[in-house]
C-alpha positions in Angstrom: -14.5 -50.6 -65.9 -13.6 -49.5 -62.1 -16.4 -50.4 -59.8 -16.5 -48.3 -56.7 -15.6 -49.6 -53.2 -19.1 -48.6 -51.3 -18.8 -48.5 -47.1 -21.4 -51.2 -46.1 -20.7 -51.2 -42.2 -23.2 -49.8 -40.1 -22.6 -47.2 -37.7 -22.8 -48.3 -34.0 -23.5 -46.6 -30.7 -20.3 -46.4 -28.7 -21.0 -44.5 -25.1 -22.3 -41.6 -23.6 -21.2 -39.0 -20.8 -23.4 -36.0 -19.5 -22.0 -32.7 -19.6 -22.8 -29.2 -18.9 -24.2 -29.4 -15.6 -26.6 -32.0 -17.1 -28.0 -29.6 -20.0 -26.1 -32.2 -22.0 -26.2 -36.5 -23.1 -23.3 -36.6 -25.7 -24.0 -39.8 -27.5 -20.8 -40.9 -29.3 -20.9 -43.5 -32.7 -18.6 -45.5 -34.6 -18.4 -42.8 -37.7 -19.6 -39.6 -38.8 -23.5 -40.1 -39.1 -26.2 -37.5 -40.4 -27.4 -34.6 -37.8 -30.8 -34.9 -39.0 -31.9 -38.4 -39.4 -32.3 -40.3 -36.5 -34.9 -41.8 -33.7 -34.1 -41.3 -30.1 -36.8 -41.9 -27.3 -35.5 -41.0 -23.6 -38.0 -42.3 -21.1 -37.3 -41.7 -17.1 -38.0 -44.1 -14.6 -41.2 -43.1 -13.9 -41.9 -44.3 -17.9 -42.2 -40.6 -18.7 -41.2 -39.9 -22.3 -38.8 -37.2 -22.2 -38.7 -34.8 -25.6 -35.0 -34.0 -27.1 -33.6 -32.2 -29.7 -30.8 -33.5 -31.7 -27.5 -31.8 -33.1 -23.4 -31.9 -33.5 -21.5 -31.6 -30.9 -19.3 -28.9 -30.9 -15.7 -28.9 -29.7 -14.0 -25.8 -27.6 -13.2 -24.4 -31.2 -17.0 -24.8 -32.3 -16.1 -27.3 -34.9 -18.9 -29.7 -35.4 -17.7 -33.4 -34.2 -20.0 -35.6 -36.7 -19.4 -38.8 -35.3 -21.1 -37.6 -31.7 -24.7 -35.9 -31.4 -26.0 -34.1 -28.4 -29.6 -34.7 -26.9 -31.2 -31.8 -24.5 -34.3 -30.6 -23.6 -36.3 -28.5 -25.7 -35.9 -25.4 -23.3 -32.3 -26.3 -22.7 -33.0 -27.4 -18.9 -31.3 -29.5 -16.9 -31.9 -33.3 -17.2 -33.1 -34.1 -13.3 -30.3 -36.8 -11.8 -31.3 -40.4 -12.2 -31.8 -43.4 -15.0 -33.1 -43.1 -18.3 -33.9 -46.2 -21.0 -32.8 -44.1 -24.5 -34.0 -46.4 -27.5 -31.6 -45.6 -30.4 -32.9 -46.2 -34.3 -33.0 -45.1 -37.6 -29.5 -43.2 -37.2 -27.4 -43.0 -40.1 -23.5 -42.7 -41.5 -22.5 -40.0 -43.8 -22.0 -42.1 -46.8 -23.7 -42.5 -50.2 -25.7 -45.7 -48.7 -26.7 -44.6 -45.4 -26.0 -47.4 -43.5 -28.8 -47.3 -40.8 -27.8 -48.3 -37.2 -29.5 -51.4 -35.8 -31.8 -50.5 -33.0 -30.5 -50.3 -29.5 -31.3 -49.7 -26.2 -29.2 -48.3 -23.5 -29.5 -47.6 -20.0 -28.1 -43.4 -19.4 -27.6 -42.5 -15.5 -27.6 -38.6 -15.3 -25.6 -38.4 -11.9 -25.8 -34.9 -9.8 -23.4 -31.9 -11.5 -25.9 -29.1 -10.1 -24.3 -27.3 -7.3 -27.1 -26.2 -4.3 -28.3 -22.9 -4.8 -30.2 -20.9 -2.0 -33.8 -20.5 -2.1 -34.8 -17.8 1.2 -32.4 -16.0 3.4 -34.1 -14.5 6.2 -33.2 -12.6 9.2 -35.1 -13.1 13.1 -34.1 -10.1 14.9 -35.7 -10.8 17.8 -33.6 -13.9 18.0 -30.6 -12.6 16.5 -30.8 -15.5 14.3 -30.3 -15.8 10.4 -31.8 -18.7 8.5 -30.0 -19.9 4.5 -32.1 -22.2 3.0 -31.1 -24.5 0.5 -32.7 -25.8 -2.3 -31.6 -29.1 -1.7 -30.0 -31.3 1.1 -26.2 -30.0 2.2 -23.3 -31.8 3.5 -23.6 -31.1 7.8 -19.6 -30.6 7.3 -19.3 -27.8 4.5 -22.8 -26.4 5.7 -21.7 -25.7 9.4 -18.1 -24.4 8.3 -17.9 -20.8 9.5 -15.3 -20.2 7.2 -17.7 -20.7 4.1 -19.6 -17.9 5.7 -18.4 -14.1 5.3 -20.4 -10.6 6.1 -20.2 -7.4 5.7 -21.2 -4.6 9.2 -22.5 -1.6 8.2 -19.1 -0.1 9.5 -17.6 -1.9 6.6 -16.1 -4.5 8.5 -15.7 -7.8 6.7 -15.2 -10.9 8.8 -16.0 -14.8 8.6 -18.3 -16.0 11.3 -16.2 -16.7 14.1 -16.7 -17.0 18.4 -19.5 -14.7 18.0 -21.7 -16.9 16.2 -23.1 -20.8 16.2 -23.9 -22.7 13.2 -26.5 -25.4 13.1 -27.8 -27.8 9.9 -31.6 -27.9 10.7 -33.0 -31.6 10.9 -34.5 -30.9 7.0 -31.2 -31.4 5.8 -31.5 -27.6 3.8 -31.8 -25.2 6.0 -28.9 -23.3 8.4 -29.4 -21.4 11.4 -26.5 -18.7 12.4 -27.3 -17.3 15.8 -25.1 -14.3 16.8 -24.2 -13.8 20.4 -25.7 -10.7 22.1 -23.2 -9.9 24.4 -20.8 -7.0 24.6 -17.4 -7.9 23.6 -17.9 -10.3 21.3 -21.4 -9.8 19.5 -23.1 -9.0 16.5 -26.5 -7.2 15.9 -28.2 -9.0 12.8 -29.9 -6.2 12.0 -26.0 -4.3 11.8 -25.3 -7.3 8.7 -25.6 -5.1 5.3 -23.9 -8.2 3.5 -23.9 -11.9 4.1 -21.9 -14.2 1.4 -22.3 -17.9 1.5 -19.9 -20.0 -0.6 -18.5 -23.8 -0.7 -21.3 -25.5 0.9 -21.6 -28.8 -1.1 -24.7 -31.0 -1.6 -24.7 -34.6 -1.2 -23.2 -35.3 -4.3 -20.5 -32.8 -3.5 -21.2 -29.9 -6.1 -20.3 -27.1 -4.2 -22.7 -23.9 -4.3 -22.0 -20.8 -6.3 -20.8 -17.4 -4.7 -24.6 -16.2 -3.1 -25.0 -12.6 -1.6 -27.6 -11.3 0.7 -28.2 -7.9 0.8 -29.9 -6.3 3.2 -30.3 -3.0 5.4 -30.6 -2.3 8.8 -33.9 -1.5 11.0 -34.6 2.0 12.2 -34.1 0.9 15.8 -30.2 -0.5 15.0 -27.8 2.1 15.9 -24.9 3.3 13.1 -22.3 0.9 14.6 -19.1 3.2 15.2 -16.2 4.1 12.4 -13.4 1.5 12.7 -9.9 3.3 13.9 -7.9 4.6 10.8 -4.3 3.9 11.2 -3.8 4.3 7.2 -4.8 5.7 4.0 -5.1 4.1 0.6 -4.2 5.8 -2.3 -5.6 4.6 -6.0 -3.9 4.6 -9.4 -6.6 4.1 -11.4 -4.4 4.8 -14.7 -1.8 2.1 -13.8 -4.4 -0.1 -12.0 -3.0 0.0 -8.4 -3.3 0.9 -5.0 -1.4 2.0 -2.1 -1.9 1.7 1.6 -0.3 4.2 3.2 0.6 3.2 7.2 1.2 5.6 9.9 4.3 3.7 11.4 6.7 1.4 9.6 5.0 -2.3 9.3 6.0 -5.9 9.2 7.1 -6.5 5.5 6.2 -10.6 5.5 2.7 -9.6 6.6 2.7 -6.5 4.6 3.5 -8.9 1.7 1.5 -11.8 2.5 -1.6 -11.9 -0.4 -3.9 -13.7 2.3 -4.1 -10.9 4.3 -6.1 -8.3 2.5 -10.1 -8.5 0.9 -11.7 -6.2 -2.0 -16.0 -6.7 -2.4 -16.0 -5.6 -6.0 -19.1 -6.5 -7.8 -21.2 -7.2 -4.5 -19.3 -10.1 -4.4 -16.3 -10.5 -1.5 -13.0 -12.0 -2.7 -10.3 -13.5 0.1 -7.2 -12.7 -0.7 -5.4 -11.7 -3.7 -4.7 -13.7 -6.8 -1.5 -14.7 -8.3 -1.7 -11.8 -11.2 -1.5 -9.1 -8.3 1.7 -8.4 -7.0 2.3 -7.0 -3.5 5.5 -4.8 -2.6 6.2 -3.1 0.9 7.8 0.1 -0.8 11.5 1.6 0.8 9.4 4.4 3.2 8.6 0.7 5.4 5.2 2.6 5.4 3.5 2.2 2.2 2.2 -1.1 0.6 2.2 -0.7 -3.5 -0.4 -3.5 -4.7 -0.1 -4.0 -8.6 -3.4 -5.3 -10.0 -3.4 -6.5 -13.4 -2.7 -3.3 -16.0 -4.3 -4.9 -18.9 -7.1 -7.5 -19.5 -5.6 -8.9 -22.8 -3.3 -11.1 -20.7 -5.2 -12.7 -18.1 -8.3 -14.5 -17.7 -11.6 -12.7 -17.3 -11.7 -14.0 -13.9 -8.6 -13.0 -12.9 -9.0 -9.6 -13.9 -9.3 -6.7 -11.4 -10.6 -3.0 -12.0 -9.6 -1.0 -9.1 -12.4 1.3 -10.1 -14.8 -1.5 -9.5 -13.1 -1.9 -5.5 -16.0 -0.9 -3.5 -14.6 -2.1 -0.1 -10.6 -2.6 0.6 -9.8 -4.7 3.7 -6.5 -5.3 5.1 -7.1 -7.8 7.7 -3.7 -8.2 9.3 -1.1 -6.1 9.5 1.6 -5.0 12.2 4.5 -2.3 13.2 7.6 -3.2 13.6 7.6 -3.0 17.0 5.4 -6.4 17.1 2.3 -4.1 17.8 -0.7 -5.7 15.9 -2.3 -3.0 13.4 -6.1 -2.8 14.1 -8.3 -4.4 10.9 -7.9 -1.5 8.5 -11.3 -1.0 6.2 -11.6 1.3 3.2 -14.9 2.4 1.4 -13.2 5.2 -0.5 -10.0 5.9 -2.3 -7.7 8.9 -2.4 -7.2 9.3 -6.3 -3.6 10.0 -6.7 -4.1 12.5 -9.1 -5.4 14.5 -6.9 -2.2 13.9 -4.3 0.0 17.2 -4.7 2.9 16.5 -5.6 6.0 16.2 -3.4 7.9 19.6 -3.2 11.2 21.2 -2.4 9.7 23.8 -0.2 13.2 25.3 1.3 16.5 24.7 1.8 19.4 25.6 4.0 23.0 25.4 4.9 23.7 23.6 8.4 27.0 23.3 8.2 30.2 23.8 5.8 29.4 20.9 3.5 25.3 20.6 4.9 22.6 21.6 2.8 19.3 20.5 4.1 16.2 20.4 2.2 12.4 20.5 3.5 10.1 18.7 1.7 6.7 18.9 2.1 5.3 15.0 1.3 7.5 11.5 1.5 9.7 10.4 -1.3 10.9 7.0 -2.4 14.1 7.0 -0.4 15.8 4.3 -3.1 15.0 6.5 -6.4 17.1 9.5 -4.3 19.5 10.7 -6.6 22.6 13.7 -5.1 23.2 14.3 -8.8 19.5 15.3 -9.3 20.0 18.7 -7.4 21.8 21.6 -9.1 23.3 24.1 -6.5 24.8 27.5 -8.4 25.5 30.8 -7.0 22.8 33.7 -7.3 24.6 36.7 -8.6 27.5 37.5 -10.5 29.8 34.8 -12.1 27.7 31.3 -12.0 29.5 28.7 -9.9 28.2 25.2 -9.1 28.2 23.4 -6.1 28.1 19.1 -6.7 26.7 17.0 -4.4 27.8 13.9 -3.7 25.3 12.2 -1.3 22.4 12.7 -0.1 20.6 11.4 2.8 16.8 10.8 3.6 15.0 11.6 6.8 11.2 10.6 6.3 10.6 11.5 10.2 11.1 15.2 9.5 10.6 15.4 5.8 14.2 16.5 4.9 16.8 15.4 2.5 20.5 16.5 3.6 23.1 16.2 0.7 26.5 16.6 1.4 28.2 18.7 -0.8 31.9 19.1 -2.2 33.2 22.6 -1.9 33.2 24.4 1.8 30.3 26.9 2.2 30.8 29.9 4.0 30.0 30.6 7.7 27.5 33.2 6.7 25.8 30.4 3.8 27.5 32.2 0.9 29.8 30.8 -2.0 32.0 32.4 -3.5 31.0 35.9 -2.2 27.2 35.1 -3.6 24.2 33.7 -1.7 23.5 30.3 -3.3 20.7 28.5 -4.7 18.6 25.6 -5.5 17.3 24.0 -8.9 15.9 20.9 -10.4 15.2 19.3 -13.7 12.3 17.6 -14.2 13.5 15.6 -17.3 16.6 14.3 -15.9 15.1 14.1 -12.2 15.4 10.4 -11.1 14.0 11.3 -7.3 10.4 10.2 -6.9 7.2 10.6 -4.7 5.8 7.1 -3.3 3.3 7.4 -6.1 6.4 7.7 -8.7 6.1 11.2 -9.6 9.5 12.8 -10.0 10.5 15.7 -7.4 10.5 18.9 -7.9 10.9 22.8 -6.7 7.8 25.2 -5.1 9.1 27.2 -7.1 12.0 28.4 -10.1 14.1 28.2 -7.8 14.8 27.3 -4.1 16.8 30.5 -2.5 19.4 28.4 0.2 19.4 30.4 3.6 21.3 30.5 5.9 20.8 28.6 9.2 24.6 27.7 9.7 25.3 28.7 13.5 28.2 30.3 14.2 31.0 28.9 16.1 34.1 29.2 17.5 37.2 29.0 15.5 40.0 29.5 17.8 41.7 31.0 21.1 44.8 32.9 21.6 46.9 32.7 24.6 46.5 34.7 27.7 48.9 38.0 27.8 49.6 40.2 30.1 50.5 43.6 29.7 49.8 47.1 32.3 48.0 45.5 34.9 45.5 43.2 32.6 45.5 39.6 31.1 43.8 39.5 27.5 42.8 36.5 25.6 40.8 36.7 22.2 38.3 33.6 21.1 37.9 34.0 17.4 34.4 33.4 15.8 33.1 32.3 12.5 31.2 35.0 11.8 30.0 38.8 12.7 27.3 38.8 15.4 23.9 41.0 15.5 25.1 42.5 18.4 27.4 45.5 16.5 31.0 46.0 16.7 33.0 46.9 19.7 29.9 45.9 22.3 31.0 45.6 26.1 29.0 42.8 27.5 25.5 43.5 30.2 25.1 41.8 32.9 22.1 39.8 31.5 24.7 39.1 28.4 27.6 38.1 31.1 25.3 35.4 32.9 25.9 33.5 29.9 29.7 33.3 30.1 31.7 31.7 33.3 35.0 32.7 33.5 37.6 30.3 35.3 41.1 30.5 37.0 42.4 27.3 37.9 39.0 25.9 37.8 37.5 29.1 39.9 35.2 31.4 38.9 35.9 35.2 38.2 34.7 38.2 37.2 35.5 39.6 33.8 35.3 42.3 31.3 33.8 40.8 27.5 33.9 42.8 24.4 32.8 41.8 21.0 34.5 43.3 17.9 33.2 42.4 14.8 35.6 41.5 12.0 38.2 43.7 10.8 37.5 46.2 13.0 41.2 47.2 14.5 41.1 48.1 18.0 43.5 50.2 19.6 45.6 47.1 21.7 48.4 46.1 20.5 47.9 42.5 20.6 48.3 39.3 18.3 45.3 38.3 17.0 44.4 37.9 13.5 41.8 41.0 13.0 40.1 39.1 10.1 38.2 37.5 12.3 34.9 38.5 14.8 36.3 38.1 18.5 35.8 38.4 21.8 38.2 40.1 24.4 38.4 38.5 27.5 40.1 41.0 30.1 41.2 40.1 33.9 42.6 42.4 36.3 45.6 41.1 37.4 48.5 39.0 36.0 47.5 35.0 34.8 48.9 34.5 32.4 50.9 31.4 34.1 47.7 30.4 35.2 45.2 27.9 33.4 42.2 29.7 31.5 38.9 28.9 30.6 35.9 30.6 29.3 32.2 28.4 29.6 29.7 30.2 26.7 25.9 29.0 27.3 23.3 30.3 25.3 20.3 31.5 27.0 17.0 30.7 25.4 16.5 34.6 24.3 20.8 35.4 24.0 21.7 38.1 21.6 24.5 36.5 20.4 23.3 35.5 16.8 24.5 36.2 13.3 22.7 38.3 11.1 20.5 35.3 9.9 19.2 34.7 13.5 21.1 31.8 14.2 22.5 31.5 17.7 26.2 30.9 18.8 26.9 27.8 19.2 28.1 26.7 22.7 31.6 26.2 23.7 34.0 25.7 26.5 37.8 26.8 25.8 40.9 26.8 28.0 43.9 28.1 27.5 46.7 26.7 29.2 49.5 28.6 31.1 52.7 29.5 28.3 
């Protein structure tokens, strides 16, 4: 016959701590002992009995912990700070014989856990004076620290108390007086305060106070204090969860950067600074500030989570140009939703030069998403013929893209006989907006015009022949003007005429290209030109013809763009 081993050791009290902001006394034991069965008498040290409820204690998992049983209040209040006599009996382990604790007594001190809380905030307007009392003595320290003290104008300004404002512990320990200044430049109405936040003052014991808010709104006889200068926009994401402020000038990127500098009130309550979930990014424009908020509350803490569509106020508190100038506080009570943003166009484009095609947009880009390859140049009519570009270059003052491309364009913006346009596809298009929204076309397709000025090409020597000297500057391109044209005297004040570095009269005509004239002189008729003709015999003298275009000159292309100026000289043979 086996006869069972029986546990005969009775369970024995072990310690204690209080928890849960003194809601709980976690009574520890020996061994597992019954929920249930048990005597426990708490009396305070004014010999108050205190009535308790008993059960498990239950770990961060809510598994029951049998060897520890929690005592609280019946309506789950806070024990008040101070010593208790606790009386112990009648508790027993969890075995077949119940071993039965022996009576004990123990002395439990509940020390303070409670942070202060705030019992009246009121305003003296006559005074200028607001009052925060306390439910409780404060440390003179945290309570007169104006940083623990932040509120709200009814411009939407956000600021700590600062110069404009002394702080005083009253002589009761609970109470603090804030009394604003009154004078010009640096004070502050009371009755302009729409919020007041009060966090961080401690009590005695050091439990510092929960986040309190005041809310209030301002008499009838306070005037609307003015709008606060707008030297930016902010733009919201709400799909992806971020914003964008959007500067007028380039800014300082370490400021622009710096978390500390910027404040959201989102749930009435105001948060300094931004945590370390949110990233901060000065995008490639040196304008616009992208700030990242966490996409997706799975993977952070409650806490830590920000809804931008909870943001009622956005504060950027420092900020500066480039130049060193210090950006004015920049405060935001409303976002622009990006969706509503139109999106960043191609609105024309045009041929500067023989490889120059420049493009007008009509909103920024992100300069380092541009992409050359991105932008498909073809002919118009007739056999299609493409035209690569191979760089491309961003201008953000003017709103213009300029891509250089491969092939030489013609004076008059044509290739290969055709006028030539622009398309884009917005599948393969890498080139963004700020936002991230690929660029595109106002339309099917961009028609490229022509804004190439004609130029000069070349000069022929002077020759001499019956009583004249001829020279022939060659141009790019036809002019408006018509063929064979003898220049006005209102078309001559734009040319000087030299011989040996004086000026002379002379007779100008324009022929346009092809056009054979009856002289019998070499000059390649393929080209427009002008015919420079001097009475007399220079041609051993040194030439040169000074072209300045007047502000209203006739001498333009077909596409209205002027001649370009030029001086030539042509030196004696």
């Amino acid at each position: 016959m086996v006869i069972p081993v029986c546990d005969k050791i009775r369970p024995e009290y072990v310690g204690y701590k209080v928890e849960n902001k003194q809601k709980k006394i976690v009574l520890e034991f020996s061994e597992d002992v019954f929920e249930d069965i048990g005597e426990f008498k708490l009396v305070d040290e004014d010999n108050n009995e205190i009535i308790v409820e008993v059960h498990y204690y239950l770990d961060e998992y809510d598994r029951a912990n049998k060897n520890k049983l929690v005592l609280t209040r019946r309506d789950f209040s806070p024990f008040a700070a101070g010593k208790y006599t606790l009386t112990i009996s009648k508790v027993v382990d969890l075995t077949p014989l119940k071993n039965e604790i022996l009576e004990k007594t123990v002395v439990i001190e509940v020390d303070d856990q409670i942070e202060p809380s705030i019992n009246n905030i009121s305003r003296d307007f006559e005074n200028n004076e607001i009052y925060v009392e306390f439910d409780e003595k404060v440390d003179k320290t945290s309570a007169e620290n104006k940083a623990n003290y932040i509120y709200t104008l009814d411009n939407y300004l956000t600021e700590c108390l600062n110069d404009s404002a002394d702080i005083t512990l009253m002589p009761d320990g609970q109470t603090v007086c804030i009394k604003f200044k009154n004078d010009d430049s640096n004070g502050i109405n009371v009755g302009n305060i729409l919020r007041l936040q009060i966090e961080s003052v401690c009590d005695l014991a050091g439990n510092k106070t929960l986040i309190h808010i005041f809310m209030g709104n301002a008499p009838d006889y306070i005037e609307e204090l003015p709008g606060l200068p707008k030297y930016s926009e902010v733009y919201a994401d709400y799909y992806e969860n971020k914003i964008y402020v959007m500067f007028d000038k380039k800014i300082d990127k370490a400021l622009a950067e710096s978390k500390s500098n910027y404040l959201y009130i989102m749930n009435n309550v105001i948060y300094r600074g931004l945590n370390e979930h949110t990233t901060v990014e000065l995008l490639s424009d040196g304008k616009t500030v992208c700030i990242q908020f966490p996409k997706d509350s799975y993977y952070v803490e409650k806490d830590n989570y920000v809804d931008i569509d909870d943001i009622i106020v956005f504060q950027v508190n420092e900020a500066a140009y480039v130049s060193g100038e210090k950006v004015p506080v920049q405060v935001f009570n409303y976002f622009n939703d990006v969706r509503y943003v139109p999106w960043t166009k191609v609105v024309s484009a045009a041929v500067t030069d023989r490889n120059k095609i420049v493009l007008k947009i009509n909103s920024s880009i992100d300069e380092s998403t541009l992409s050359p390859s991105d932008f498909i140049i073809s002919t118009r009519y007739g056999n299609k013929y493409y035209i690569a570009a191979y760089d491309a270059e961003y201008d953000p003052d003017n709103m213009e893209i300029t891509l250089t491309v491969a092939p030489d364009i013609m004076p008059d913006g044509t290739y290969k006989d055709s006028p030539i346009i622009l398309t884009m596809d917005n599948y393969l298009t890498s080139t963004s907006d700020i936002f991230g929204r690929e660029l595109t076309t106002s339309s099917s397709y961009i028609a490229v015009e022509d804004a190439y000025a004609p130029y000069v090409e070349s000069v022929t020597g002077a020759v001499y022949n019956e009583g004249i000297t001829e020279l022939y500057i060659l141009l790019s391109e036809d002019l408006e003007i018509g063929n064979k044209y003898y220049l006005k005297s209102e078309d001559l004040d734009q040319f000087t005429v030299r011989i040996n570095g004086e000026k002379t009269e002379a007779t100008i005509v324009y022929f346009d290209a092809y056009f054979e004239d009856i002289y019998d002189t070499p000059v390649n008729n393929e080209y427009a030109r002008f015919r420079i003709i001097l009475d007399g015999e220079y041609n051993s003298e040194e030439l040169e013809v000074i072209f300045t275009p007047s502000d209203e000159t006739n001498f333009k292309d077909y596409a209205g763009n002027k001649l370009k100026a030029f001086s030539v000289k042509v030196s004696p043979v």
